[in-house]
N, C-alpha and C positions, 0 to 999 in steps of 0.2 A: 326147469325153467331156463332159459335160453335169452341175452340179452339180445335186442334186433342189432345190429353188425353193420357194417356197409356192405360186405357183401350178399346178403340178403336182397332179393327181390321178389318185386309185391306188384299183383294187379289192381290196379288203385283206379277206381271209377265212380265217378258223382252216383250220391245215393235212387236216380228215380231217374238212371239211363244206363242203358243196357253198357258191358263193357266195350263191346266192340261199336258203338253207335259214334260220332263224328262228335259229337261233344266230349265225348270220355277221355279218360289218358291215360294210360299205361305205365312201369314203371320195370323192367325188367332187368338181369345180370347182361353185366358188359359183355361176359362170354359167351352171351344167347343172339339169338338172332335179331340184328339192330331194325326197330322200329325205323318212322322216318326222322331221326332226330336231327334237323337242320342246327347247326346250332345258332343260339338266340344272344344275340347283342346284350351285352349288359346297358341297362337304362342310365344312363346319366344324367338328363335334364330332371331337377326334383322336383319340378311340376309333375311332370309325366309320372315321374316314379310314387310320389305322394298318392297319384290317382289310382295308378295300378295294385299298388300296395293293398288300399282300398278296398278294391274290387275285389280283390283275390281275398282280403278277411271275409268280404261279406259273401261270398261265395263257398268259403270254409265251415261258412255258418248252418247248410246243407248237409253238412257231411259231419259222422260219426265223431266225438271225438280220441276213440280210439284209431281211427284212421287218419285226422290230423297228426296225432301223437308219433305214428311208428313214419310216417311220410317225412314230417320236418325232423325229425333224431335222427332218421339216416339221413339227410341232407348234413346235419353238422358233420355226423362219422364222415362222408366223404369229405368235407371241408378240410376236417382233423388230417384225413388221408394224403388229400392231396396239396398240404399245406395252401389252401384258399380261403379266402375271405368269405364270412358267413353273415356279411349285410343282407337287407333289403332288398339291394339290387340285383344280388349272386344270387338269394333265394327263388324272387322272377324269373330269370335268366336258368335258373338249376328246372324250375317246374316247367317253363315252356321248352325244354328241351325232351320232354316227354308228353307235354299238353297237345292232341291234335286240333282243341279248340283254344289255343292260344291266342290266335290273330284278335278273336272275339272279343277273350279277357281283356289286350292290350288295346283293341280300342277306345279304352274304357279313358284310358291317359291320352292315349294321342287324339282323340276326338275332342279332349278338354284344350288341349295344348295348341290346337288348329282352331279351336274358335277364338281363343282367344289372338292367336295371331291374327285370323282376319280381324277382330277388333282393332288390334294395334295398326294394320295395315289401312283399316278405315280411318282412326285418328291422323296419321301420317300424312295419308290422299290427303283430307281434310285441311289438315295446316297447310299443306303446299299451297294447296289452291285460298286457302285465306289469308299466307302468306304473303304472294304476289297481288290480289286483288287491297289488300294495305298499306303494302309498300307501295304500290301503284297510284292509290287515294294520298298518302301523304306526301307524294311527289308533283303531283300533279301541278303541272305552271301552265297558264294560257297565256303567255307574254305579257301581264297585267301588275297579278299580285305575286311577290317572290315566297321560298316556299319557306316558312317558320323553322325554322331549329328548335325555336323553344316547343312547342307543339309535339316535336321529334322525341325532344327531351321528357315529357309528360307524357308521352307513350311508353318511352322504353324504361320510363318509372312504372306503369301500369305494367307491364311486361313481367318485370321482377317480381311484383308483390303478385303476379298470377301466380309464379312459379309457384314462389315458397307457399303460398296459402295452399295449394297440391301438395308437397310435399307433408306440409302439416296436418292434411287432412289425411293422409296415409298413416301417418303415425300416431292418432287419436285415432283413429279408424271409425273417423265419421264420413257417412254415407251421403253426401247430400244428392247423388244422381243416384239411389237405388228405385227408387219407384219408373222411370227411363228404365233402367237394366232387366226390372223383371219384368217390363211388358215386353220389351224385344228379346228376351234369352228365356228358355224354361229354368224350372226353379233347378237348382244348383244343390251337387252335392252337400252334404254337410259337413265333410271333412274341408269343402272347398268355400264355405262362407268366410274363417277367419283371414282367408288370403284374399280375398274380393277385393277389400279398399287400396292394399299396396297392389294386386295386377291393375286398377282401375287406374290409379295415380301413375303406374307405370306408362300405362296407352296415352294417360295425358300427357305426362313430360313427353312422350315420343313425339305424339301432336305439336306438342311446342316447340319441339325441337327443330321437326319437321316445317314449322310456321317462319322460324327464324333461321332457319337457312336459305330456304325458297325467299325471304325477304330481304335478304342481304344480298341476291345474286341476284333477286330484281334492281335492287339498288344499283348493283355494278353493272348491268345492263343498262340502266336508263341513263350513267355517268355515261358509257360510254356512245349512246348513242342519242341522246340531249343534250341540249347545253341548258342544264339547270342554273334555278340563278336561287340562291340562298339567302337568307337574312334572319334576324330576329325583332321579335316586336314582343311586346307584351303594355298590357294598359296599367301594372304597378309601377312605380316612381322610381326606376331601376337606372341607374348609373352603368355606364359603360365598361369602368372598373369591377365592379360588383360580379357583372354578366364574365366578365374572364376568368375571376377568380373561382366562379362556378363551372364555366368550362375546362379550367386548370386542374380543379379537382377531380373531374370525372375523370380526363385524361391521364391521370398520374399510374394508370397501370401501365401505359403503351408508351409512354414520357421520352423512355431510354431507348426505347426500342424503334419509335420514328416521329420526330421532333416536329415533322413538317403538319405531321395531325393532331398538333395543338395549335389552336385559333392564339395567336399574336392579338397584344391590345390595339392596333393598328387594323387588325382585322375586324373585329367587335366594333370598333367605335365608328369604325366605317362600312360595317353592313346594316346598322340598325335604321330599321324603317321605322314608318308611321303611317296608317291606312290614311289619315287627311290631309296627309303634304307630301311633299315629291323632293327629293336629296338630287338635285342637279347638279353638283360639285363629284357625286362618287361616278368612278368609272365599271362600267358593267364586268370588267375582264375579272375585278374580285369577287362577284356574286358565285361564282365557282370555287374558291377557293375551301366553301366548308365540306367538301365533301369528303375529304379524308377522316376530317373528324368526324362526320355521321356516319361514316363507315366504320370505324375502329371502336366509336362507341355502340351502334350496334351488335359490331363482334362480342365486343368484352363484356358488356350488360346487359345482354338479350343469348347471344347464339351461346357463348361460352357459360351462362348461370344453368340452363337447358338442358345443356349437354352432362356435367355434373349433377345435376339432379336425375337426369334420367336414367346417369350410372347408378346417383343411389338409390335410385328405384328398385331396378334390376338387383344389387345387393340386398337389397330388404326383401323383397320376394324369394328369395335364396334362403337368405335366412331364416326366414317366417317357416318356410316352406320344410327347411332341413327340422326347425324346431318343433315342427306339428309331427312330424314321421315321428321321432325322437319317443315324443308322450302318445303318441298313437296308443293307445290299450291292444290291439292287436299284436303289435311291437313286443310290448313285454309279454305276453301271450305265447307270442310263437318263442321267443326268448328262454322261455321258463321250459317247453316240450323240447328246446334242441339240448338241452341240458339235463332234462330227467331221460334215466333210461326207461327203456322198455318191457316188462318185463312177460313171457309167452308161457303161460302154464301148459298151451299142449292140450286142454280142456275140449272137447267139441262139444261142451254143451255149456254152454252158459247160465247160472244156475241163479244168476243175481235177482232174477224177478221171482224165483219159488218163494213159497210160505213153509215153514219148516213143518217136520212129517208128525205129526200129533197123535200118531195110529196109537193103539197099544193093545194088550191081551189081557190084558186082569181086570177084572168084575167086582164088583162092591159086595161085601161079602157080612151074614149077620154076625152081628155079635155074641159072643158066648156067654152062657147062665150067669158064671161070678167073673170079678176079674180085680186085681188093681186097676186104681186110676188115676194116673199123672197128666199133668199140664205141663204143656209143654211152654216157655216163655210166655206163662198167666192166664192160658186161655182156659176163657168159661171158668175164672174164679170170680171174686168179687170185686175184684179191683178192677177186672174187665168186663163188670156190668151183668156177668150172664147168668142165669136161675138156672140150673142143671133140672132136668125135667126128671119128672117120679121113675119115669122106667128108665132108666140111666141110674137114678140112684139104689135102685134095685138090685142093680147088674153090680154097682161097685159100692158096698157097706161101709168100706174099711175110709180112712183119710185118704184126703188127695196130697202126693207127693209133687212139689213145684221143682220142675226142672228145667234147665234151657235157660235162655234170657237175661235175668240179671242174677240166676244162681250163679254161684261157681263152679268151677271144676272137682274143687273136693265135695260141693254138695252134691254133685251127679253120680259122683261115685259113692258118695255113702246113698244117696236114694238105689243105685243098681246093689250094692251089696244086702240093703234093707229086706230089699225084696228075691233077695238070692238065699237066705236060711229061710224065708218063711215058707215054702213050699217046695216039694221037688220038682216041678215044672211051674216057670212062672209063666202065666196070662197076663199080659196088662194092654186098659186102655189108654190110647195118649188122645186129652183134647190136642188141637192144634186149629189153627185160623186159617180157613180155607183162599184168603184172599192173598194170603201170603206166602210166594212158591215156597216149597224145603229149599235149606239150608245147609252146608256142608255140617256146619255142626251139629246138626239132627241125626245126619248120617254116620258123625262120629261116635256119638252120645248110643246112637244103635248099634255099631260095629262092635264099642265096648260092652253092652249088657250081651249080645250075643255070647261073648268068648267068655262071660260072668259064669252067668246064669246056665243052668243045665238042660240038658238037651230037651226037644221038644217046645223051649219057650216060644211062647209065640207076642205080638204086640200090633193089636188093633189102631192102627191110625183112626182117628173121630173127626173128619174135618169141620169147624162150625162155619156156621155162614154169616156174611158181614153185615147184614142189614138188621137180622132178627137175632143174630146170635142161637138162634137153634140149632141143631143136631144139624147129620149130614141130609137127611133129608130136603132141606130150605136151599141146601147151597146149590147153586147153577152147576149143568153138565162142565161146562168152561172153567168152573173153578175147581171141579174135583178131578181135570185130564190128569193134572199136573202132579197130584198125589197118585194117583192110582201107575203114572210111569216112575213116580220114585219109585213104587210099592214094586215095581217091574225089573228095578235096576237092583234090588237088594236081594241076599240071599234067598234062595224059593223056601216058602213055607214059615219064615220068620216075622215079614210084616205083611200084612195086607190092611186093607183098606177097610173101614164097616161102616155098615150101615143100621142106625138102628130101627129105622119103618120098616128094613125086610127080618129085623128079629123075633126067631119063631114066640109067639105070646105075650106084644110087647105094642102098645099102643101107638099111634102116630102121634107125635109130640109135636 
């Protein structure tokens, strides 16, 4: 037997295509003549690689597993060899360097990997454009009515609590847009459903992201090329102080960082309007003055929550992603074959599906005029139920000697010496229970009265049969193979087998 090696080489080709057919793949010694082996990028994105991985178990699922087995053990042995790493990724990257139909396998991941980008690329389009058509709407002044900040504010509170409600749906991994997903996507792997909610929550934060930047550069577009005019209203009983103190608050991230985009109480108390009267004492040049603040709080409360969510999107899909490879059952699968060796008996015939050889040459043979007659471990006494039929009791006059079973050792030997003075050649019959193959100790119990007993002995096996307890005749061909190749494997001429229906003058019982 021969352990597989590394440098061993194997024509390895999918079970139901020909070797040399375009789907096949080869696997030959280095110092042979090199196939085309380009070699193949290790996969790094764990999307991709989760898919591929995939692909290529259920693809293994085709194939022999003594052909998996010797394919991924010499992959570790070269690993071993060449001090390389025996991931996931190596293992890919090791089979497409010999796969001709590699490109096919791998698009198994990067087909996954591309739809979801244009997904993502759709979200993104998406938000721009309802990005700037928002900020556009909430800017809007016709020289009449100036534009709310509180309004502003009540947006980019709505803004936040999108976010997080995304994030939070990724991480409960509740679905509420799956019925949308599966009428426009076909149905999805199954290795690829526990990732569905963080890639989905991913494309959203992107969308969002995407929303609030295209909305913040409309904003600085329309700063710079309007003359907005700003103000606050609201119809609650709100004090001037109150409105700073709220705008104070929001502002305390950017505080330090630029003073002029916190609204002053002088600015509040003098931009706030009223849709049913007109402030003829405020001069128009402060209606501008908010826009630093609506600009730095839409950075810090809209563009910057976004942006950090969409980072931890992308980490959770990473994670999720590395975590599913991890318990993959393939994983530990291939894990377990790069670890067992292999072992090559050199056999060209594989003998695992035979039924073993039952043949034999000896014939059931009568029984002789007198004989002793022993039981072997109780058979056909009383205790085992069985009436010994008149021509049998014919053939043995004398007592039945119990041997085997729950006798002992010193009783076998006095039953063999018993019957070793009584005659100069002994005959005896042994019942025995055809349902139950011989036993070594049968053959010991025989070995011994052979070497007793003086020449010529001989010892008719009786098999009874197990339904009727009658003679050998009752017992099935099947139950009597098995004695008659004991009776084949013992000395010639010492045991055989009998039969008492073929005894010359001896009734069928």
């Amino acid at each position: 037997m021969g352990l597989v090696g590394g440098g061993l080489g194997y024509i390895l080709a999918p079970k139901h295509e020909a070797p040399n057919s375009p789907t096949s793949y080869s696997m030959v010694k280095q110092s042979a003549a090199r196939p085309s082996m380009t070699k193949t990028p290790i996969i790094k994105q764990p999307l991709r690689l989760l898919m591929d991985f995939d692909a290529q178990i259920q693809r293994d699922g085709q194939q022999t597993s003594d052909f998996i087995h010797r394919r991924d053990r010499k992959f570790a042995l070269n690993c071993e060899e060449h001090n390389s790493p025996s991931d996931p990724a190596h293992w890919l990257a090791w089979l497409g360097r010999f796969d001709n139909g590699s490109e096919q396998l791998a698009g198994t991941g990067q087909s996954t990997e591309q739809r979801w980008q244009r997904i993502n690329s759709g979200f993104i389009a998406l938000g721009a454009v309802l990005g700037i058509i928002t900020m556009a709407g909430l800017l809007f002044y016709d020289g009449g009515q100036r534009i709310n900040v509180t309004v502003i504010i009540g947006f980019v509170a709505l803004q936040l609590l999108l976010a997080l409600l995304t994030s939070l749906q990724s991480v409960m991994g509740w679905q509420p847009w799956r019925p949308l997903l599966n009428r426009f996507m076909p149905a999805s792997n199954p290795a690829l459903q526990p990732l569905q909610p963080a890639l989905m929550a991913r494309a959203t934060q992107g969308g969002g992201l995407s929303f609030a930047v295209a909305a913040l550069l409309t904003l600085l577009a329309m700063v710079v090329t309007q003359d907005l005019a700003f103000g606050w209203s609201t119809t609650l009983n709100t004090a001037a102080s109150g409105y700073h103190q709220l705008t104070s608050a929001l502002a305390t991230p950017w505080a330090w960082l630029w003073p002029s985009a916190v609204p002053d109480p002088a600015l509040v108390e003098a931009t706030r309007f009223f849709r049913a009267g007109k402030n003829t004492a405020l001069t128009p040049a402060r209606w501008g003055q908010w826009w630093p603040f609506v600009s730095m709080l839409w950075l810090i409360w809209v563009v910057l929550p976004r942006l950090l969510l969409r980072l931890l999107a992308s980490a959770l899909v990473r994670l999720r992603t590395r975590k599913l490879l991890l318990c993959h059952p393939g994983l530990r699968a291939l894990r377990e074959r790069m670890a067992t060796s292999v072992l090559d008996t050199g056999a060209g015939h594989n003998d695992a599906g035979d039924l073993p050889d039952t043949r034999h040459n000896t014939l059931l043979q009568p029984l002789p005029e007198k004989a002793q007659l022993l039981s072997w471990a109780g058979a056909g006494t009383v205790t085992d139920k069985q009436t010994l039929p008149a021509a049998l009791a014919a053939i043995c006059p004398g007592p039945t000697l119990n041997v085997g079973g729950l006798a002992s050792l010193s009783q076998d030997q006095q039953a063999i010496a018993q019957l070793a003075v009584s005659s100069d050649a002994v005959t005896a019959i042994m019942l025995v229970r055809s349902w139950e193959p011989p036993t070594g100790e049968l053959l010991d119990f025989l070995d011994s009265a052979r070497h007793n007993w003086p020449a010529n002995s001989r010892v008719f096996l009786l098999p009874l049969a197990a339904e009727t307890r009658e003679p050998s005749n009752t017992a099935t061909d099947r139950q009597l193979q098995p004695w008659l190749r004991f009776a084949e494997r013992c000395p010639p001429g010492f045991v055989t087998v009998g039969d008492i229906a073929i005894s010359t003058g001896l009734s069928h019982s």
